[in-house]
C-alpha positions as CSV (number, residue, x, y, z in Angstrom):
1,X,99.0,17.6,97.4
2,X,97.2,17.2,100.3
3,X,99.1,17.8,103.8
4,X,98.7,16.4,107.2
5,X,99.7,20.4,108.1
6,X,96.6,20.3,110.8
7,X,97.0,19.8,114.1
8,X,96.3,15.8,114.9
9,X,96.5,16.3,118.5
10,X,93.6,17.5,118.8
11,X,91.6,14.3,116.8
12,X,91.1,10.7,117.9
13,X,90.4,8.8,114.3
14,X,91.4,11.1,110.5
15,X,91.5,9.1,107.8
16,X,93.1,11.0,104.8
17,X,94.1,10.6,100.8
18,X,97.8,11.6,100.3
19,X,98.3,11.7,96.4
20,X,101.7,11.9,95.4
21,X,101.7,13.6,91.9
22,X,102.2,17.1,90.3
23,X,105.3,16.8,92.4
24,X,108.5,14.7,92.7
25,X,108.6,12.7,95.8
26,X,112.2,12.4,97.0
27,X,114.0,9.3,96.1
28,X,113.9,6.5,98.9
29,X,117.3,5.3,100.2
30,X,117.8,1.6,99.0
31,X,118.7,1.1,103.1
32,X,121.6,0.4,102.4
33,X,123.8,2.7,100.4
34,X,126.5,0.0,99.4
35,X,128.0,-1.7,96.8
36,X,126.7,-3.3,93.4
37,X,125.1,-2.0,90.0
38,X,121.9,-1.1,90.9
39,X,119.1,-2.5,88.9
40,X,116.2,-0.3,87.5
41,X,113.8,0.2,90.0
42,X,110.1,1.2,89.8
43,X,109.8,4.5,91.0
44,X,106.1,5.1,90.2
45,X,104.1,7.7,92.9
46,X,100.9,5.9,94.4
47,X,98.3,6.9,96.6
48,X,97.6,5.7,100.1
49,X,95.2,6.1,102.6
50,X,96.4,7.2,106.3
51,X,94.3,6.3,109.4
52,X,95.9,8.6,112.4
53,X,95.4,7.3,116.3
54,X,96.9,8.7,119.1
55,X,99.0,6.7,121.7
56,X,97.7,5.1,124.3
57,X,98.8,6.6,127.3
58,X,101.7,4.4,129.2
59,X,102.2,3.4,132.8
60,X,104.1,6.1,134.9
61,X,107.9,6.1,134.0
62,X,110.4,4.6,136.2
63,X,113.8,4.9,134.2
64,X,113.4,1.0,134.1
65,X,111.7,-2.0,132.8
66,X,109.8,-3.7,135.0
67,X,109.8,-7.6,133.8
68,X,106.7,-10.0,133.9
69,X,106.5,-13.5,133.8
70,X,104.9,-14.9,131.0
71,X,102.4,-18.3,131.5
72,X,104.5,-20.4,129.3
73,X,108.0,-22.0,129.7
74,X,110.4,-23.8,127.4
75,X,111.2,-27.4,128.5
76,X,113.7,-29.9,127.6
77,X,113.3,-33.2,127.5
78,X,115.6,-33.9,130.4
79,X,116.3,-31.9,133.4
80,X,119.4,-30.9,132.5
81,X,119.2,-30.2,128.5
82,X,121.6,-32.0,126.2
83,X,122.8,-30.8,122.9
84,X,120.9,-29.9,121.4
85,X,117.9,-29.3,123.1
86,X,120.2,-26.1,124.5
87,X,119.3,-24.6,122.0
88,X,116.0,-23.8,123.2
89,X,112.7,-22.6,121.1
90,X,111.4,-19.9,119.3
91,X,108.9,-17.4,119.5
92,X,107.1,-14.3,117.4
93,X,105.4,-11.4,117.7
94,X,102.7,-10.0,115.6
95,X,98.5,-9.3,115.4
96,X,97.1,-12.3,114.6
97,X,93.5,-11.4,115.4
98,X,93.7,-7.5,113.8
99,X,92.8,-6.5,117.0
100,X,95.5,-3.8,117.4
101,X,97.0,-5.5,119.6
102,X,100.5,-7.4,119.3
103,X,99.9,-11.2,120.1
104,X,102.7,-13.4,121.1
105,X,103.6,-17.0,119.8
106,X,106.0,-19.1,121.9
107,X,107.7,-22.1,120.7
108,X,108.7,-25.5,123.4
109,X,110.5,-28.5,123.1
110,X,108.7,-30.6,125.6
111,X,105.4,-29.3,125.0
112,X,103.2,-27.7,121.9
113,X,102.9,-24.2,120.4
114,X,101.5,-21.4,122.5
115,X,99.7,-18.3,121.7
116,X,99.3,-15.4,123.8
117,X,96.0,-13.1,122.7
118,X,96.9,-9.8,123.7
119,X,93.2,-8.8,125.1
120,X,95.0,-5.0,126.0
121,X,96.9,-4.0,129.0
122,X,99.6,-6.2,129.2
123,X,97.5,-9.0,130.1
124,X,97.3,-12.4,128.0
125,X,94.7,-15.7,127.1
126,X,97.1,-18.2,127.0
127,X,95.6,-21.0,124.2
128,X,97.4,-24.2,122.8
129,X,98.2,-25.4,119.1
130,X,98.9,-28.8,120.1
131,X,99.6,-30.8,116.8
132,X,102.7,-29.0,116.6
133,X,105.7,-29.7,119.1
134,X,109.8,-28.9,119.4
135,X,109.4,-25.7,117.7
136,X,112.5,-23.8,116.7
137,X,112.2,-21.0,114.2
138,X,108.8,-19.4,114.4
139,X,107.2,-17.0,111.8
140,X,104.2,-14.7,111.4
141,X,103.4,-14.4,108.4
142,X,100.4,-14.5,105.8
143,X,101.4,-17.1,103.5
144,X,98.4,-17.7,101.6
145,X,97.8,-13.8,100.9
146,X,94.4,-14.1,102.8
147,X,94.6,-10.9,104.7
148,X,95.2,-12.6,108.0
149,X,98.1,-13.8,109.6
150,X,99.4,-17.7,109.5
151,X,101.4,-19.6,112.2
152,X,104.7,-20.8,110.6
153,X,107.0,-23.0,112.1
154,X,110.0,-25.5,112.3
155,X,111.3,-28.4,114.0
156,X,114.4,-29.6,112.8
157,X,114.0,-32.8,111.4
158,X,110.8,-32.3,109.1
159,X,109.3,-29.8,106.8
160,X,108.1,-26.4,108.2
161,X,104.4,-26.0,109.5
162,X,102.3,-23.4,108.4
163,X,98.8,-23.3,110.9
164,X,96.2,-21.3,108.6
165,X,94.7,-18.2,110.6
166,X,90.6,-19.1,110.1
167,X,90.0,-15.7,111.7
168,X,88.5,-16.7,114.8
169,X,91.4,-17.4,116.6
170,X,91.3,-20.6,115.3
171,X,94.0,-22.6,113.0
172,X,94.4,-25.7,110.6
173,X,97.1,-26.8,109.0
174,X,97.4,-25.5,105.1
175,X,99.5,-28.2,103.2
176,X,102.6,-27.1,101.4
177,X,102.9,-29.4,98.4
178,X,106.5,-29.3,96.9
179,X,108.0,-28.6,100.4
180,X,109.9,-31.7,101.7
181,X,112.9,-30.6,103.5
182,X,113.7,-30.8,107.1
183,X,114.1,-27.0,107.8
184,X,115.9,-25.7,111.2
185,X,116.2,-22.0,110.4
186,X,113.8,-20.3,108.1
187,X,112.8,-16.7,106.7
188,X,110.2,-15.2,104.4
189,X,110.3,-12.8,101.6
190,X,108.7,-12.2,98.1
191,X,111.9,-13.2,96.4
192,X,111.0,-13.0,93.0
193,X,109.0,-10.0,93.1
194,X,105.9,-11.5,91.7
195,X,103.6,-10.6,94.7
196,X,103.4,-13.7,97.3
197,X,105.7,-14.6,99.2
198,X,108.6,-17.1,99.0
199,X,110.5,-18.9,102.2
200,X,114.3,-20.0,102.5
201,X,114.9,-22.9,104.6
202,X,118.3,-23.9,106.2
203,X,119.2,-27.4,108.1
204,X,120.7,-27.7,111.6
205,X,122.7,-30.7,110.6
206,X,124.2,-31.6,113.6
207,X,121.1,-31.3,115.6
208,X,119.6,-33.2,113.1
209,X,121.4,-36.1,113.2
210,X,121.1,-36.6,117.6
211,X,117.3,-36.0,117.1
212,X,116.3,-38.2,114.5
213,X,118.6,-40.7,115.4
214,X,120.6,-41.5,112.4
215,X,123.4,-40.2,110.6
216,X,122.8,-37.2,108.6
217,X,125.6,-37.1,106.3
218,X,123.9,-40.6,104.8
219,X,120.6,-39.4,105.1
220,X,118.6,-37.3,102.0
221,X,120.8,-33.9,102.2
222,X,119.0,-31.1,103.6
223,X,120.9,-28.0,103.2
224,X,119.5,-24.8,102.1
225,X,116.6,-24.4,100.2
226,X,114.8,-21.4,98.2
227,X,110.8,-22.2,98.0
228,X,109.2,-20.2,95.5
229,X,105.0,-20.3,95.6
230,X,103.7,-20.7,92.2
231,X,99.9,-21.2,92.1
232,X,99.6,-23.0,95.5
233,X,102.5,-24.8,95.1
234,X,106.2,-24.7,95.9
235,X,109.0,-24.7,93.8
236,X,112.0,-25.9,95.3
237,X,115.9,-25.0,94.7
238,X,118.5,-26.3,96.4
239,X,121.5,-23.8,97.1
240,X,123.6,-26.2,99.8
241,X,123.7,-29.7,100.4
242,X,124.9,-29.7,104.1
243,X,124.3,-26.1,106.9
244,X,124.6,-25.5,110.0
245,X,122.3,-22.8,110.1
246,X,120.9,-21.1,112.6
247,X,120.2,-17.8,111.1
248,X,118.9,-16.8,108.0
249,X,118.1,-13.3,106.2
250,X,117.0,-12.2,103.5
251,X,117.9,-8.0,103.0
252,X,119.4,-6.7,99.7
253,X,123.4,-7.2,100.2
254,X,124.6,-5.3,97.3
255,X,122.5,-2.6,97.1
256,X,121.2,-3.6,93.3
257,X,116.9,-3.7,94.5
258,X,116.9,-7.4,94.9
259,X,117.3,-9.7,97.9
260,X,119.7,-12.0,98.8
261,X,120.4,-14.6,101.1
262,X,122.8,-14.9,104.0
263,X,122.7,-18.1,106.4
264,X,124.5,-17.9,109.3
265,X,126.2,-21.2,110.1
266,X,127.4,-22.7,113.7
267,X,130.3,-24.4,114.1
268,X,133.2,-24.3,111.5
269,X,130.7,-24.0,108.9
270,X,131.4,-20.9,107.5
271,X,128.5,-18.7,106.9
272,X,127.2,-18.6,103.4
273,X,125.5,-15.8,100.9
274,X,123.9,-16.1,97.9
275,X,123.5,-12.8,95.9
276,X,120.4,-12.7,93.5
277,X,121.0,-11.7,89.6
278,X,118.8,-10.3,87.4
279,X,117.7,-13.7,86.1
280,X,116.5,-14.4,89.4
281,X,119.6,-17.0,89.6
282,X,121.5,-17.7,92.7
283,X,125.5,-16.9,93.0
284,X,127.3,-18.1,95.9
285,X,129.9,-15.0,97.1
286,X,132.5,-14.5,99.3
287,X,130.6,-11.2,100.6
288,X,132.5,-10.5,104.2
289,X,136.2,-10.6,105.2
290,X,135.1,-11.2,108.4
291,X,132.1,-13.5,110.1
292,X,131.6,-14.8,113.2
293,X,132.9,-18.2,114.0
294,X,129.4,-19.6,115.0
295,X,126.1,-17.5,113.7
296,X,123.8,-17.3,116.1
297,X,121.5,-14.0,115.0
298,X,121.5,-11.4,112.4
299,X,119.9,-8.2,112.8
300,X,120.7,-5.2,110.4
301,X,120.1,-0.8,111.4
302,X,121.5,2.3,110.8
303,X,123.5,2.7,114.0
304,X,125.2,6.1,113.1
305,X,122.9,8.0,110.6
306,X,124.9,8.1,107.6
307,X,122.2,5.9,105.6
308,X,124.3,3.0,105.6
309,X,123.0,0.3,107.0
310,X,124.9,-1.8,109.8
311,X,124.7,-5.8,109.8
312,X,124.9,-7.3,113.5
313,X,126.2,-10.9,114.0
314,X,126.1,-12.8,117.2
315,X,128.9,-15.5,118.8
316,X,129.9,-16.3,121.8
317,X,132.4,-14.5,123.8
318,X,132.5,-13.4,127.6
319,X,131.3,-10.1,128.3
320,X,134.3,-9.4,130.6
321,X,137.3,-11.2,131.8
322,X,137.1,-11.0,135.7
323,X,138.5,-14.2,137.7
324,X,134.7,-15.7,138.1
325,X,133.9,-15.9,134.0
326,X,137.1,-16.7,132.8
327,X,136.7,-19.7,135.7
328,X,133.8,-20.6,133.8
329,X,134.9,-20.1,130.1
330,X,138.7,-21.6,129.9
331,X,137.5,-25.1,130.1
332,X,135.4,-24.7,127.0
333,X,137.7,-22.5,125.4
334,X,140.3,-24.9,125.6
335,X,138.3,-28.0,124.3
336,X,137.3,-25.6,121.1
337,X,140.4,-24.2,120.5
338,X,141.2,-25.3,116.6
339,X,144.0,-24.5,113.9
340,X,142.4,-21.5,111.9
341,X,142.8,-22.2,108.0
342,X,144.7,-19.7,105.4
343,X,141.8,-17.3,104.4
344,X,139.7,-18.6,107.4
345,X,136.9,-15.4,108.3
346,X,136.0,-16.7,110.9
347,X,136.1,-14.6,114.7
348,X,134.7,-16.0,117.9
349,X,132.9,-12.7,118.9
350,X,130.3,-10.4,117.9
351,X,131.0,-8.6,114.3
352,X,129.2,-5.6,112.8
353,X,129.7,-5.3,109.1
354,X,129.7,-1.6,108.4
355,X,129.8,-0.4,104.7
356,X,133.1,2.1,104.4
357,X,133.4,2.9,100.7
358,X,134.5,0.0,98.9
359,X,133.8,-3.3,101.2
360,X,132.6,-4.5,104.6
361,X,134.6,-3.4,108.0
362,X,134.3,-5.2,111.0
363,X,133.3,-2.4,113.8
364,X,132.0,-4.5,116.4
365,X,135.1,-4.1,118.5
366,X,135.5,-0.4,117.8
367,X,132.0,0.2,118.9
368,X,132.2,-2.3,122.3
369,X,129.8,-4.6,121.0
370,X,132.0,-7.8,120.5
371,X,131.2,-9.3,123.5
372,X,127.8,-10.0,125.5
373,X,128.5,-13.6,126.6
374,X,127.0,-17.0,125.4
375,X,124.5,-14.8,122.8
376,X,121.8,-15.4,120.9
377,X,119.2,-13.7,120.0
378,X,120.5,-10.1,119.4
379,X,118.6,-7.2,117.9
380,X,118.8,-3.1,117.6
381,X,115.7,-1.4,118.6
382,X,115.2,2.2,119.9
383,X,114.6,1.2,123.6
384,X,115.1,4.9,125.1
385,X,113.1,6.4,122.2
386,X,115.4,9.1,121.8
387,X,116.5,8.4,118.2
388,X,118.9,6.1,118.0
389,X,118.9,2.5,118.0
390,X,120.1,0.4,120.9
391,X,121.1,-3.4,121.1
392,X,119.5,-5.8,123.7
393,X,121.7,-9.5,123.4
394,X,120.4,-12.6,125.3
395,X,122.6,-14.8,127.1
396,X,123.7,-17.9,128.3
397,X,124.0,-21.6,127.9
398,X,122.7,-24.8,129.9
399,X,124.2,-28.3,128.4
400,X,125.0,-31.2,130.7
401,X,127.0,-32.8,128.2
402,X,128.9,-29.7,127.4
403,X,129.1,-27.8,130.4
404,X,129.6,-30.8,132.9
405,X,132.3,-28.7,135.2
406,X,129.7,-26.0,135.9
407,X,126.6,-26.7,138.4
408,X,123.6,-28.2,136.9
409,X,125.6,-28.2,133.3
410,X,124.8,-24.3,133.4
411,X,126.8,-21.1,132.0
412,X,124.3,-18.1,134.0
413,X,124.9,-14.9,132.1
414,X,123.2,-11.6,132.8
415,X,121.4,-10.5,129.4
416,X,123.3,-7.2,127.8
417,X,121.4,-4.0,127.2
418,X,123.6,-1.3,125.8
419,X,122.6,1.9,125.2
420,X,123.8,3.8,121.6
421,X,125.4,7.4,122.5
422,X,124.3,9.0,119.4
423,X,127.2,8.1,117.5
424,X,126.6,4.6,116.9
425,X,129.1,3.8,120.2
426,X,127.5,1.6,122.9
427,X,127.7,1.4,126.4
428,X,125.9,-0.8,128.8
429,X,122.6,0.2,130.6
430,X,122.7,-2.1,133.3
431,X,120.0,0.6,134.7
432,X,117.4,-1.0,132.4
433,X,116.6,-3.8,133.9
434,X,117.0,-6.1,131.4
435,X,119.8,-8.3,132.7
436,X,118.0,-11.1,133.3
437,X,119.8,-14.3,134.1
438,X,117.2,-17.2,132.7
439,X,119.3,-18.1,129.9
440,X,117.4,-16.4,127.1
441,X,116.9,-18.1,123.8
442,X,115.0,-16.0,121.2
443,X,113.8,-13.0,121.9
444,X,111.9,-10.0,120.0
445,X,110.6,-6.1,120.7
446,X,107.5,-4.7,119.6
447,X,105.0,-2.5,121.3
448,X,102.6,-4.6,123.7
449,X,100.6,-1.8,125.5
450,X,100.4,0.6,122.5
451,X,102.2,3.2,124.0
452,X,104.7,3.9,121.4
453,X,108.2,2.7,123.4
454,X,109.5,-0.9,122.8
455,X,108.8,-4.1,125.3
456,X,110.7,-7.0,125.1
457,X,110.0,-10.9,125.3
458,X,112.0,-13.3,126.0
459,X,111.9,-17.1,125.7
460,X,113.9,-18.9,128.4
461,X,114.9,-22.3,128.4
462,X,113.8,-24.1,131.5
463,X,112.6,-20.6,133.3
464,X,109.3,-18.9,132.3
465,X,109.4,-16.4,129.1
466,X,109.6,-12.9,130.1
467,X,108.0,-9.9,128.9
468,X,109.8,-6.5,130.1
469,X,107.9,-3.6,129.8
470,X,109.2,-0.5,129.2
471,X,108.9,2.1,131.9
472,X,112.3,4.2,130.8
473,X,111.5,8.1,131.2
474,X,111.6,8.5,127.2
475,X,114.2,10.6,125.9
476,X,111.6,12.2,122.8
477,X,108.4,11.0,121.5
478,X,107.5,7.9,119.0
479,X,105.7,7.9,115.9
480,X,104.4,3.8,115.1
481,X,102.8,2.6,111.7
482,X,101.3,-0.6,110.2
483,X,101.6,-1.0,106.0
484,X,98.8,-2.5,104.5
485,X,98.8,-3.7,100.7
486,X,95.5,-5.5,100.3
487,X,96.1,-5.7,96.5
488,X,98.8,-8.9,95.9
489,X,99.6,-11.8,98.1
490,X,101.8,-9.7,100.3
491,X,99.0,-7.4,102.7
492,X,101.4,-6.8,105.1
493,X,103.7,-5.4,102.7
494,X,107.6,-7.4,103.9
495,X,110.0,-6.1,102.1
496,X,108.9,-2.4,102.3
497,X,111.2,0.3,103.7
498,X,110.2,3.3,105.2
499,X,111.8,6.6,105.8
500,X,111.4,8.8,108.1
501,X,113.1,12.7,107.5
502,X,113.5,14.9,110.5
503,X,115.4,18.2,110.9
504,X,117.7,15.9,113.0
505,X,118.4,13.3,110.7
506,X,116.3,10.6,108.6
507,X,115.5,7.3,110.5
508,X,115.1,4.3,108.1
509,X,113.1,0.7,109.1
510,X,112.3,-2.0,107.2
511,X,109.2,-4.5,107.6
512,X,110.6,-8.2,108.0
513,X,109.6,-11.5,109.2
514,X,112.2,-12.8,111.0
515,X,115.8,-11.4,112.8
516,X,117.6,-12.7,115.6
517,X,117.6,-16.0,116.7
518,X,114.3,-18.3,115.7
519,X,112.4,-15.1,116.0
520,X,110.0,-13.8,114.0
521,X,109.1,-10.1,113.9
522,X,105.7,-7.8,114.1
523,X,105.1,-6.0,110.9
524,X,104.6,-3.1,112.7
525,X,107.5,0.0,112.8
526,X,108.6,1.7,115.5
527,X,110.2,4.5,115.5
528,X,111.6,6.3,118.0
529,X,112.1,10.5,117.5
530,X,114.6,12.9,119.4
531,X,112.9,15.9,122.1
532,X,112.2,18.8,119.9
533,X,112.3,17.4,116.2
534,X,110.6,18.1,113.6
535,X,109.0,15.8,111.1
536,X,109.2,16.6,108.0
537,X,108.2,13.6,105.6
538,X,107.5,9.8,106.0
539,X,108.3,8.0,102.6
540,X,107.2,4.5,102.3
541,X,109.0,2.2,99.2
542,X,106.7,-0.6,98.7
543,X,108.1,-4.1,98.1
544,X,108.2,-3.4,94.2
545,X,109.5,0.1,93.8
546,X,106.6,1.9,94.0
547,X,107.0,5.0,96.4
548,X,104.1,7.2,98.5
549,X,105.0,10.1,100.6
550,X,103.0,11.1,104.0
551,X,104.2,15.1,104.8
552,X,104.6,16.4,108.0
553,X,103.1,13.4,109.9
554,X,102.7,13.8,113.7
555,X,104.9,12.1,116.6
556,X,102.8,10.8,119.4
557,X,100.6,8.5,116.9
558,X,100.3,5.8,115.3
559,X,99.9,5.4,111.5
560,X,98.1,3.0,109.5
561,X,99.0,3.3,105.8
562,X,97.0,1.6,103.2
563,X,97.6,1.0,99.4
564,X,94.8,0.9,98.0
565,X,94.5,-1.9,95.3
């Protein structure tokens, strides 16, 4: 086997062959370590290629991120939004011009699509996709299996979009025959493990029903819906007549090496999952004892380093109880206080699923992350870069119609940052500077400036997006990869998980398309390392089983591992 054992500090660009064989490459944690009858896996050894880069060097540290204006902001219709333009747009981070950079896509409702071109150091070419408008959920993704990344998108009351990367920073629109549903919520995934990828689709059904004018219930039922691409076509299942959703994602529930589904509903809609069987068939399951009451964001980590991955859910509940918020929240609690049913889930808060030997546990009160407000879009990343992940939450809530005791129909909450303590406890890092108070929306982190900590962007409603860059005095070093699987429809590999084994611990990440709230994800993994330890092995399980092991890789660069076909 060869070993990255050398000394890569001391090298700009080292492209090497790691062969796993001759040897037995450790076995990959599932991420999670939960319940089910696990289905037999793959576990072939491939090759990869590894292209190593160093860092770029960041701006001087100043404990705190220093926030930027983005050109772009999210408009409703009216001054003061209405249900449910309050809901705001979407947005998504990724490289759609294979640059290096990480290019940024924001959704409006009064206005069209907009793309950010990262052209390097934090500064942006703002350029329009104007035949699409009201975006909510917004993916990158390569749907087509191309090599380069499309623009996909929904509105709410039609099909979703997908805008065909041409490569020139140019788009068309690529037609989806056999998708017909009006689609709210939406994620991607290679479902059925046959190498493209596959999309679920959930209806906002209540937001439906204002925007198109008419009355959904006797309208064509929406629902949920699993698309499977077959040959350039779309093969469509229906799982739900009627959702609420506003969250969707698709992660392996029961530990058994195939994905499931979990849509996060609003209102008394209880949330719904579908586990997969080995037929590929869908079965509905009561999967949590607890949910929250209305789903605004999923996002999933290891929060404590005991392999077992944490599922985060997002609700609305004040962040404290001083005189000033309660003021502001007892009118609306009032009006939505309801008669909870026998064997009702639901909580109005924050919950944390946490896998504790034989079924789910609610943590998020134990671990003092139950309530951050009005929230939407909330997601773990390791902000501090010091080895454990942290949890940014977005906040607040503008709706004349809703809100018509508060000035200008307007909740203003200060965005939560909170900092993990090692033991998967958090407390709040007002000190970051992330407490903005523009009533956040979607939001996701990726590295901007390639200097191996986490930014953050933020799409506002009514208020420019936001882009915080991160200036914290890191607490250890990064290490940052990109997956690339040229061979099937899937090149960016989603679905992979990668593990990373210290002396300290193992760090697990997975490559997604979407979290949160209407936010899609970059493809590329951060991951943030502890002063002082040592890496010992990066294992990489590829969407269908298949492992490849990189030894000894080195923190302070960034990683580009290639499958070859």
């Amino acid at each position: 086997m060869i070993t990255m054992a050398i000394s890569l500090r001391t090298i700009t660009v080292l492209t090497l062959l790691v062969f796993i064989g001759g040897c037995v490459a450790p076995a990959v944690p599932a991420f999670p370590d939960q319940p089910g009858e696990r289905a037999e896996a793959v576990r072939s050894e491939v090759a990869v290629q590894v292209q190593v880069s160093p860092l770029q060097p960041g701006s001087p540290c100043s404990d705190t991120f220093v926030a930027h204006d983005l050109p772009h902001t999210t408009q409703a219709a009216l001054p003061v939004p209405r249900l449910f333009d309050s809901n705001g747009s979407g947005l998504a981070i990724n490289d759609l011009d294979g640059d290096g950079d990480e290019d940024i896509v924001l959704g409006d409702l009064a206005g069209p699509l907009a793309i950010l071109w990262n052209e390097g150091g934090l500064t942006f070419t703002r350029q329009e996709l104007g035949i699409f408008r009201r975006a909510r959920s917004i993916a990158l993704v390569d749907v087509d299996g191309d090599g380069a990344l499309d623009i996909t998108a929904t509105n709410g009351v039609a099909a979703p979009a997908v805008f065909r990367n041409m490569g020139d920073r140019t788009f068309s629109l690529l037609p989806l025959p056999g998708m017909n549903q009006p689609a709210y919520a939406m994620n991607w995934a290679d479902l059925d493990a046959d190498g493209d990828l596959d999309l679920v689709t959930g209806s906002y059904d209540a937001g439906r029903q204002v925007e198109s004018g008419s009355n959904y219930l006797f309208d064509a039922p929406a629902g949920v819906n699993v698309y499977l691409q077959q040959d350039g076509s779309w093969q469509r299942q229906q799982l739900a007549e009627t959702a609420q959703a506003l969250a969707i994602s698709l992660w392996d529930l029961n530990g058994d090496d195939r994905l499931d589904i979990w849509v996060g509903n609003d209102f008394d809609e209880f949330d719904q999952v579908w586990l997969q069987g080995a037929d590929g068939g869908w079965e509905p399951a009561d999967f949590f004892e607890d949910t929250t009451h209305s789903t605004m964001s999923i996002d999933r980590g290891d929060l404590d380093g005991d392999g077992s991955t944490e599922y985060f859910a997002t609700d609305m509940k004040p962040s404290t109880i001083g005189p000033q918020v309660m003021a502001q929240w007892v009118p609306l609690m009032n009006a939505a206080e309801k008669t909870r049913l026998r064997d009702d889930p639901q909580l109005s808060e924050n919950v944390l699923q946490s896998w504790r030997g034989d079924r789910f546990v609610n943590e998020g009160y134990s671990r003092k992350i139950d309530a951050t407000g009005w929230s939407w879009s909330g997601k773990f990343g390791d902000l501090d870069t010091d080895g454990d992940l942290d949890l940014y939450v977005v906040n607040g809530m503008i709706a004349g119609d809703l809100l018509d005791y508060l000035p200008g129909g307007e909740l203003v909450e200060e965005n939560q940052a909170l900092r993990n303590d090692g033991r998967g406890q958090f407390l709040p890092a007002a000190e970051w500077g992330l407490g903005s108070t523009r009533s956040g929306r979607s939001m996701s982190m990726a590295d901007l400036d390639g200097d191996g900590d986490l930014d953050v962007v933020v799409n506002n409603l009514n208020s420019p997006a936001q882009l915080f860059e991160n200036r914290l005095c890191a607490a250890g070093t990064a290490l940052t990869l990109d997956l690339r699987w040229p061979g099937p429809a899937n090149p960016y590999a989603l679905g992979a998980v990668v593990t990373l084994e210290t002396d300290r611990g193992t760090l697990v990440r997975d490559v997604r398309a979407v979290s949160g709230y209407l936010s899609g994800d970059a493809t590329q993994l951060h991951f943030g390392i502890p002063a002082g330890a040592m890496l010992e092995e990066l294992a990489v399980r590829w969407p269908d089983g298949a492992t490849s092991v990189v030894d000894n890789p080195a923190a302070g660069h960034h990683l580009t591992i290639t499958r070859p076909q």
